[in-house]
C-alpha positions in Angstrom: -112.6 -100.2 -56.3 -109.5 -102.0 -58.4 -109.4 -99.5 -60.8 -109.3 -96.2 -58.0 -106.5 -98.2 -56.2 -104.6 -98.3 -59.8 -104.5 -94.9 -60.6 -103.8 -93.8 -57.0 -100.0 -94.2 -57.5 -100.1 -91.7 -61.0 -101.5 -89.2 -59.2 -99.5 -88.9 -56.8 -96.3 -89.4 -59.1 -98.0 -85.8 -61.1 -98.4 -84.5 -58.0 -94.8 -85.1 -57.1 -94.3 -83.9 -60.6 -95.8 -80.6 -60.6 -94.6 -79.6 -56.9 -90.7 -80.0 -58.1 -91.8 -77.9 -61.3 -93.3 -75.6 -58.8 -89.9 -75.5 -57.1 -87.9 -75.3 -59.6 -89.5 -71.8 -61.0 -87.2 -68.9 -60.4 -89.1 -65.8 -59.1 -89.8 -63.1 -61.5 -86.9 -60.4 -61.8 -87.5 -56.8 -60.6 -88.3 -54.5 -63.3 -85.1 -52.3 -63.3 -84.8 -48.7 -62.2 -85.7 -46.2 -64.5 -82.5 -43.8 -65.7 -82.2 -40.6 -64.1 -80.7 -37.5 -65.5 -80.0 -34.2 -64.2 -81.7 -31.5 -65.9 -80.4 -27.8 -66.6 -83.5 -25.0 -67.8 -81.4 -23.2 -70.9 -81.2 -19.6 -70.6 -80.4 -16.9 -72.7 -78.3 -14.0 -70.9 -75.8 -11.6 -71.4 -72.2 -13.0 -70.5 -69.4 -10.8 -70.3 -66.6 -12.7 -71.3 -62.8 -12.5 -71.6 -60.2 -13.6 -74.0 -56.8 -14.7 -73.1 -53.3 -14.5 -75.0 -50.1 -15.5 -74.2 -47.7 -11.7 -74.0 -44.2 -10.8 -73.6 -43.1 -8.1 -71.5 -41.4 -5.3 -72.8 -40.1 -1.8 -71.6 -41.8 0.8 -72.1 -38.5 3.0 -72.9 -35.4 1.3 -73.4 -32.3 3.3 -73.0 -28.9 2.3 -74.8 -25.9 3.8 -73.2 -23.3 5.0 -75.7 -19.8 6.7 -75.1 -20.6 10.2 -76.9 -17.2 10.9 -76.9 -13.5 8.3 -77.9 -11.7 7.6 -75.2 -10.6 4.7 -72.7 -13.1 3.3 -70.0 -11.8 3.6 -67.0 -14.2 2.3 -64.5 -17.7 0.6 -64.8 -19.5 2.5 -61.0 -22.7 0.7 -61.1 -23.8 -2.6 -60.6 -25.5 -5.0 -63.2 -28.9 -5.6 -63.1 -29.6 -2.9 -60.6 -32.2 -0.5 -60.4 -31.1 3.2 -61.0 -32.4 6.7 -61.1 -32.1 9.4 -63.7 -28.8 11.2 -63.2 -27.4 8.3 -61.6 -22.9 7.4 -62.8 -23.4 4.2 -64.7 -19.4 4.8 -66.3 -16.4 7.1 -66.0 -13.8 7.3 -68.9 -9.8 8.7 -68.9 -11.3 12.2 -68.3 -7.2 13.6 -68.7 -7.2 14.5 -72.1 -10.4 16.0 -72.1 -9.4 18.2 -69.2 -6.5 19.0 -71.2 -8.4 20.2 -73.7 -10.4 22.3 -72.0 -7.2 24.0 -70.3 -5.9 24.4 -73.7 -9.6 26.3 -74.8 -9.3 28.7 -71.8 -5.8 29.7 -72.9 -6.5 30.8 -76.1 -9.9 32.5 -75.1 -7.7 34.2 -72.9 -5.3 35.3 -75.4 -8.0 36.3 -77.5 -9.3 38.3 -75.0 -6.2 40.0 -74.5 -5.6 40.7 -78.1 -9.6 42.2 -77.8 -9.2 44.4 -75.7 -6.3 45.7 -77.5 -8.2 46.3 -80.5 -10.8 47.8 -78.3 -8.4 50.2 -77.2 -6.8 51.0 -80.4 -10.2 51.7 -82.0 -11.2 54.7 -79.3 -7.8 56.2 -79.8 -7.8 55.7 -83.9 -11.7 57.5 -84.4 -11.3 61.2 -82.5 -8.3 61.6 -84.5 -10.2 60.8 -87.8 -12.7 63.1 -86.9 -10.0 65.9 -86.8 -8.3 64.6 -89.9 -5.1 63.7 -88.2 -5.6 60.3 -89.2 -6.9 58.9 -92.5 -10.2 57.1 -92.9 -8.4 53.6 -94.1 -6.7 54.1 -90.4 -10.1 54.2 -89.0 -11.2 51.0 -90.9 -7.8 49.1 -90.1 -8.9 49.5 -86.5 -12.4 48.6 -86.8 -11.4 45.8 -88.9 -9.0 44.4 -86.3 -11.4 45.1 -83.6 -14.4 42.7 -85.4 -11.3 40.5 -86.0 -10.2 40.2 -82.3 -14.0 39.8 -81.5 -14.6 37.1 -83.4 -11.4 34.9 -82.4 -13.1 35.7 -78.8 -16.4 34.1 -79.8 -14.9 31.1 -81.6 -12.4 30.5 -78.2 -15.4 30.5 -76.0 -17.2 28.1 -78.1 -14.1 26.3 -77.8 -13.9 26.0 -74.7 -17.9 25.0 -74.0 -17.5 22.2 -76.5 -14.4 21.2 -74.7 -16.5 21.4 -71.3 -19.0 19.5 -72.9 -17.0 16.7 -74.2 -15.4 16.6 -70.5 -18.6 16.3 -68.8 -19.2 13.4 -71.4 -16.4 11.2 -69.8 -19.1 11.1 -66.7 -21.9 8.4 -68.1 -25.3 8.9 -66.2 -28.7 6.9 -66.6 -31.3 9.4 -68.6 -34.3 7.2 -66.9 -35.2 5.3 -63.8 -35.0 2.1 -64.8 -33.0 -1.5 -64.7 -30.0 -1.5 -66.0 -28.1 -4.8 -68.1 -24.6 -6.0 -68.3 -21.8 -4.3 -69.3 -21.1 -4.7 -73.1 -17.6 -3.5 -72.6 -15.1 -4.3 -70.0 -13.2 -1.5 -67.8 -9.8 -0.2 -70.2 -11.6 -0.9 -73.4 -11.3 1.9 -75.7 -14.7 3.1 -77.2 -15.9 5.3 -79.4 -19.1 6.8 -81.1 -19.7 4.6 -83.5 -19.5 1.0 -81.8 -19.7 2.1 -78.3 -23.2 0.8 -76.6 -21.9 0.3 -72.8 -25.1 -1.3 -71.7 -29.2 -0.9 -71.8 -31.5 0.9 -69.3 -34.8 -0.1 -69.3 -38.0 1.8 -67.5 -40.1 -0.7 -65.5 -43.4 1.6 -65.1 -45.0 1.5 -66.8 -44.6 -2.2 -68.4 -45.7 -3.1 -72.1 -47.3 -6.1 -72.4 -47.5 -7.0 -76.5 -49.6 -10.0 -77.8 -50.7 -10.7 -81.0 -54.1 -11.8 -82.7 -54.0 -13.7 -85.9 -55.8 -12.7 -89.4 -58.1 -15.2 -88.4 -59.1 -14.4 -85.3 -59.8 -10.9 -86.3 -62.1 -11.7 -88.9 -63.8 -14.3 -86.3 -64.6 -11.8 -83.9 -65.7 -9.0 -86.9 -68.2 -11.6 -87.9 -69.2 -12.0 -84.0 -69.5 -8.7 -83.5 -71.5 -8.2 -87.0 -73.3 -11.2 -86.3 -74.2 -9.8 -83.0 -73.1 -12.8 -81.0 -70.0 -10.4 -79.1 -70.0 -6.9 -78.1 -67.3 -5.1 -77.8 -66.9 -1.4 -75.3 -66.5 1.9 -76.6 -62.8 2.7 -78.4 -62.0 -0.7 -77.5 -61.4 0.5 -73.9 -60.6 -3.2 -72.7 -58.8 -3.6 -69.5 -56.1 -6.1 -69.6 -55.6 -8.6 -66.5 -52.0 -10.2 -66.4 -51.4 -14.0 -65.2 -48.0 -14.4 -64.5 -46.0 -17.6 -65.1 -46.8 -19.3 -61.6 -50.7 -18.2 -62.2 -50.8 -15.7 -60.0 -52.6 -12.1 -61.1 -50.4 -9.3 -61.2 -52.3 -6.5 -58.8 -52.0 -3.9 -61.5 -54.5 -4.3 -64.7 -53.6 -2.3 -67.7 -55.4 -1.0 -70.9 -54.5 -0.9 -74.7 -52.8 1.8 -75.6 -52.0 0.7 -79.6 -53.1 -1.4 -82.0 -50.9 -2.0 -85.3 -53.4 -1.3 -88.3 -51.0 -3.2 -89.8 -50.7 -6.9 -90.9 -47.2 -8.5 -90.5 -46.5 -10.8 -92.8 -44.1 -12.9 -91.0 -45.9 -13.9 -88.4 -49.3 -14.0 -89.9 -50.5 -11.4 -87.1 -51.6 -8.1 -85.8 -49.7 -6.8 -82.9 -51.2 -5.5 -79.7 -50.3 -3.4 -76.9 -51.2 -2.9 -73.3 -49.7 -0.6 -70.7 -49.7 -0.9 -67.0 -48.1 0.2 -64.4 -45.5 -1.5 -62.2 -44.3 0.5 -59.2 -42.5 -2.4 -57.2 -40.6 -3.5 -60.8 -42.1 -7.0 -60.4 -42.3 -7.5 -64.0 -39.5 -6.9 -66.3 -38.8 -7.6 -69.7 -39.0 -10.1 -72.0 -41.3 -12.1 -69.6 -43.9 -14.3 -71.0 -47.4 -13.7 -69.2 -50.9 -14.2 -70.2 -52.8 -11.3 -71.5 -56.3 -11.3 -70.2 -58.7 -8.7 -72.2 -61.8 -8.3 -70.2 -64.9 -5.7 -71.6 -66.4 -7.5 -74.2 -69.8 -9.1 -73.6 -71.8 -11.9 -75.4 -75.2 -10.5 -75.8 -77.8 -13.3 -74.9 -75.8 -15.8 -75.2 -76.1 -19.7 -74.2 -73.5 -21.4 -71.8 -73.9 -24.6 -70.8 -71.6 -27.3 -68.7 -69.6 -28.5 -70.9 -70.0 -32.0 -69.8 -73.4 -32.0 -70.8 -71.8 -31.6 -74.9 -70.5 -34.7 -76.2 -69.0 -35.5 -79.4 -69.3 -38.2 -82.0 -68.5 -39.1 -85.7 -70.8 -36.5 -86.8 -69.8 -33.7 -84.3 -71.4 -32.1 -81.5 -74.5 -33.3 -79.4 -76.7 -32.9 -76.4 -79.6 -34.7 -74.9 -82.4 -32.6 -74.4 -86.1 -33.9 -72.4 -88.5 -33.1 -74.6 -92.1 -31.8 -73.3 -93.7 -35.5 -72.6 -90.3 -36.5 -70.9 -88.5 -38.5 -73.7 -85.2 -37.9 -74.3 -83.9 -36.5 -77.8 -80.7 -36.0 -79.5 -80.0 -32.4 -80.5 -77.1 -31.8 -83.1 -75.3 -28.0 -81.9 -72.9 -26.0 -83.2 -70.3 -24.8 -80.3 -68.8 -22.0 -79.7 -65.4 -21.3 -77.3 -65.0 -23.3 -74.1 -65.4 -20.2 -71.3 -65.0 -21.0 -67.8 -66.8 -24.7 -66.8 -69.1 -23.8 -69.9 -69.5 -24.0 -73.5 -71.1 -21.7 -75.6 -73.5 -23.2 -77.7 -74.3 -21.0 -81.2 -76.9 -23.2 -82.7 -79.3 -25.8 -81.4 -80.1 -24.9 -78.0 -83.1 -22.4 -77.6 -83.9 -20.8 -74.7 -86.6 -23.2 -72.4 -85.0 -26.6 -74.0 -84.4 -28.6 -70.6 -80.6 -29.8 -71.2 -79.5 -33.1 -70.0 -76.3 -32.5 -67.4 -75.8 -36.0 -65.8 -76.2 -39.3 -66.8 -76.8 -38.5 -70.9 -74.2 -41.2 -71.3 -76.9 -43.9 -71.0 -79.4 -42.4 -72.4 -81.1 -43.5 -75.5 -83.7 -41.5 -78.3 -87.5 -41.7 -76.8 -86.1 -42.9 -73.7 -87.9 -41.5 -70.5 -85.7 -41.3 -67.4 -86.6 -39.8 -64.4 -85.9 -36.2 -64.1 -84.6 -34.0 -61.5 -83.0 -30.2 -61.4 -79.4 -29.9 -61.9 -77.6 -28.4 -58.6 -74.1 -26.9 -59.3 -71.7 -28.9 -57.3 -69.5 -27.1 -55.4 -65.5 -27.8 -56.1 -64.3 -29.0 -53.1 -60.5 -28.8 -52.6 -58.7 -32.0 -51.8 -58.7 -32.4 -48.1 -55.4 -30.3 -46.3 -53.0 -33.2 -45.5 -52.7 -34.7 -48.5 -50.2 -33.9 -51.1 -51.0 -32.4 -54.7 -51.1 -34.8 -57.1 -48.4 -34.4 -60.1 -49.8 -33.6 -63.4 -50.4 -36.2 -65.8 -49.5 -36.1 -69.8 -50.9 -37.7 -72.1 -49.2 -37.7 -75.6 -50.6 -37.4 -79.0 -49.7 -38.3 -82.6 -48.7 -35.7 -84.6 -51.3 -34.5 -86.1 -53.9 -37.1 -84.4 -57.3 -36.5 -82.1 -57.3 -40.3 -81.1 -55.7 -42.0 -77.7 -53.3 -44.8 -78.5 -52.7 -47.8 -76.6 -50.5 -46.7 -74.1 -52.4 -43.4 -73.6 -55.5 -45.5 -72.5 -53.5 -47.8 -70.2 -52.4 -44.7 -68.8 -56.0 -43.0 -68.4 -57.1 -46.3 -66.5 -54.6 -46.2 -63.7 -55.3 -42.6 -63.7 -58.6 -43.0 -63.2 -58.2 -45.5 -60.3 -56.7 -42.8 -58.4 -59.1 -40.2 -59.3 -61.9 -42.5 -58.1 -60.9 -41.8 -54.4 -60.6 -38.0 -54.7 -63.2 -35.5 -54.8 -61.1 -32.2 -55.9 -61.7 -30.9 -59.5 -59.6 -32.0 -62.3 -58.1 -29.7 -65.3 -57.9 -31.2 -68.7 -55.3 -28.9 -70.9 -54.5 -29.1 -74.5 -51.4 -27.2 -75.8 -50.9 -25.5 -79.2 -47.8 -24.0 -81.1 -46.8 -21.4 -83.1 -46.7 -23.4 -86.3 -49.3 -23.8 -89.4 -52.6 -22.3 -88.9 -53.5 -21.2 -85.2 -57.3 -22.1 -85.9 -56.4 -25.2 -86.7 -54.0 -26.2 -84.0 -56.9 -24.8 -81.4 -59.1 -27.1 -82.8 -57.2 -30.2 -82.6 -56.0 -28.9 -78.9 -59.6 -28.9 -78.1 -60.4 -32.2 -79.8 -57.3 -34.1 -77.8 -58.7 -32.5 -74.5 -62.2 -33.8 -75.6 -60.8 -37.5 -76.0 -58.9 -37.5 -72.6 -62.2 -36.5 -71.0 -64.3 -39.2 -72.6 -61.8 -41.9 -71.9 -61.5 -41.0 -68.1 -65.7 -40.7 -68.0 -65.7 -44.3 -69.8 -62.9 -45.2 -66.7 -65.4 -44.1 -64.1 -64.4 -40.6 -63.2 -67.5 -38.3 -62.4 -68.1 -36.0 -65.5 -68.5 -33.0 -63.1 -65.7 -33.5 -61.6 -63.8 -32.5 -65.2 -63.2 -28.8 -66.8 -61.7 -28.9 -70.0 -59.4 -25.5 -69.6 -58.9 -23.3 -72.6 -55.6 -24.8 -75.3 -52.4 -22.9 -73.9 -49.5 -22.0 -75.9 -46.6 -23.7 -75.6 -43.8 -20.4 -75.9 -39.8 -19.9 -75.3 -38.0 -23.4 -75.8 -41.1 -25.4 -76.4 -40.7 -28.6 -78.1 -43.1 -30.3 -80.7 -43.8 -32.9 -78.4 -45.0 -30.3 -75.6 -47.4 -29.2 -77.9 -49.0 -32.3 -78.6 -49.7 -33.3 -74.9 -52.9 -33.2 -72.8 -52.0 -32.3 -69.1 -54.5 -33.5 -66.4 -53.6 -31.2 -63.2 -55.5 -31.0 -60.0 -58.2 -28.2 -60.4 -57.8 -24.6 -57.8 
């Protein structure tokens, strides 16, 4: 009984012990959610596809006026910059010598006349008498001989006086087309002549050239695609050309290629190309800069995917595929052009392989997430009463792929706004005219690539994002413009 009442106090200090352990237990964490991905079934079809250039305008026939006579200007009739018709005064010279010329023709055809018809005379009186032998036969040839004289002075006058007529009727300028016309290289008075005496430029507006060019390189790209089998191209190259103009709006006219220089120049490193199309209303005009877009050619089962679901890291290109028990893998590709939303894909992707859209950023190798079908998102504009956003830029290093400092600060406030907007978003890269083409493409692409990643890391929705093809930077461009990325709202 002494020793139950002894240990009575232990226990009941354990069981004070083991209830505040019990207490003091936090309750086993929920197993997290499994990752889920959106999946896409790759297909191989036939894409027809188109190829964009950046084109300048040019006339189709372009008309220098010249003075085809010396004289003095006496009075510019047209306006500058107008349209005119054939037959239309563009200039009037000093037409008073001219005319005095002319008078001075028609005198001495009339003389000559007169002096004609003497002869004429003289010859009918001069043969009878031969014939009777009251006059020699060197009186007969004196009279023939000053006839065909007297004729011939008649002929020369009247030539005379056309050329004189036509050198008159030269003092009136006319336009030999319908067309535009420019300024006037010569002011009113001026003297002009022949040789140095271009008074302005008519140019026909329909139809319009529209010339771009395709680099050595390019060429031999698309011979290999087309060898390959990867592009096909129509019959005779019978390509219809779609023109963009400078505030992206489509000109209503398409046109078709009408030449093709066989010929490489060696100055610009290119091959020069040449589409016609009409232009009844005049709205483009020369020396424009537009964007050539050649539509026909088709890519015979090819592979387009969205091109969020590539990525890129040190050792280039990847996807995330699901393979047939429901892991994820890594799939090395080889990409093609950016077309569209998509991205050809030339090696890697096969036909069947179900291709991770959404959510491969967190995925890992043999990792199984939870799968469902990939639905195209429709783009949804921004709603009506706000306000276009400005375009963002985003500048490179010359020569450099990677974001610095103060491009990433400026991707994070970017991205704060973005987060509140549902609208598409354009991601454009800009190339020049310098060095290799190819390669400039290539690092336009790459920069685009890196503004896209860094606004995905910022929390922007990946399919919100379309990386737009690399656009020329043309006219007064500076190197700076084309090292820039420019983030605009998407249409």
């Amino acid at each position: 009984m002494h020793r139950t009442s002894r240990r009575a106090p232990l226990l009941t200090a354990l069981a004070g012990l083991a209830l505040l352990a019990a207490c003091g237990k936090e309750p086993p964490k929920p197993a997290p959610p499994p990752l889920e991905v959106t999946t896409l079934k790759v297909e191989a079809r036939d894409v027809p596809v188109s190829v964009e250039y950046v084109a300048q305008t040019q006339s189709s026939q372009a008309v220098n006026i010249q003075a085809r006579v010396s004289g003095f200007l006496d009075k510019r009739v047209y306006t500058e910059g107008a349209v005119v018709k054939a037959g239309q005064v563009l200039f009037r010279m000093d037409p008073k010598p001219f005319q005095a010329q002319v008078d001075g023709a028609a005198a001495a055809l009339q003389r000559n006349q007169a002096a004609l018809d003497v002869a004429t005379a003289n010859l009918k009186r001069v043969e009878p008498l031969v014939q009777k032998n009251a006059l020699s036969q060197k009186d007969l040839d004196d009279a023939k001989g000053q006839y065909e004289q007297a004729g011939a002075a008649v002929a020369q006058s009247k030539a005379q006086l056309a050329t004189a007529k036509l050198d008159l009727s030269y003092t009136i300028i006319t336009s030999p087309v319908d067309g535009v016309t420019s300024y006037a290289a010569i002011a009113d008075g001026s003297y002009v002549s022949p040789p140095n005496s271009q008074l302005t430029t008519v140019s026909v507006l329909s139809p319009m050239w529209v010339n771009f060019s395709l680099s050595e390189n390019e060429l031999q790209r698309i011979r290999n695609d087309v060898r390959a089998g990867r592009l096909k191209l129509p019959p005779d190259l019978n390509m219809t050309v779609q023109i963009e103009q400078a505030d992206g709006s489509l000109f209503p006219f398409t046109g078709r290629i009408t030449f093709a220089d066989p010929s490489f120049n060696p100055q610009t490193g290119t091959f020069l190309i040449r589409a016609a199309v009409d232009n009844p209303k005049g709205v483009l005009r020369p020396n424009q800069y537009v964007r050539a877009r050649l539509k026909g050619a088709i890519r015979p089962n090819a592979i387009l995917v969205p091109q969020r679901a590539v990525q890129q890291g040190g050792k280039g290109h990847f996807v995330w595929i699901i393979d047939a028990e429901g892991k994820a893998q890594l799939r090395p590709v080889t990409v093609g052009e950016w077309y569209g939303d998509g991205w050809f894909i030339d090696e890697g992707l096969h036909a069947g392989d179900q291709l991770v859209i959404d959510g491969a950023q967190r995925l890992a190798a043999g990792a199984a997430p939870k799968v469902t079908a990939f639905v195209p998102r429709a783009e949804l504009p921004s709603p009506s009463a706000a306000a276009p956003a400005a375009s963002i830029r985003v500048q490179f290093a010359s020569g450099q792929a990677t974001l610095g400092a103060e491009a990433q600060q400026l991707l994070q406030r970017a991205a704060q706004g973005m987060q509140g907007q549902t609208g598409m978003i354009d991601i454009t890269g800009h190339t020049d005219r310098s060095g290799s083409r190819d390669a400039n493409v290539e690092l336009a692409k790459r920069r685009a690539l890196a503004v896209r990643d860094a606004l995905v890391a910022a929390g922007v929705g990946a399919e919100r994002l379309r990386l737009k093809p690399p656009q020329d930077v043309v006219g007064s461009g500076s190197d700076a413009d084309a090292r820039r990325v420019e983030i605009t709202p998407g249409s």
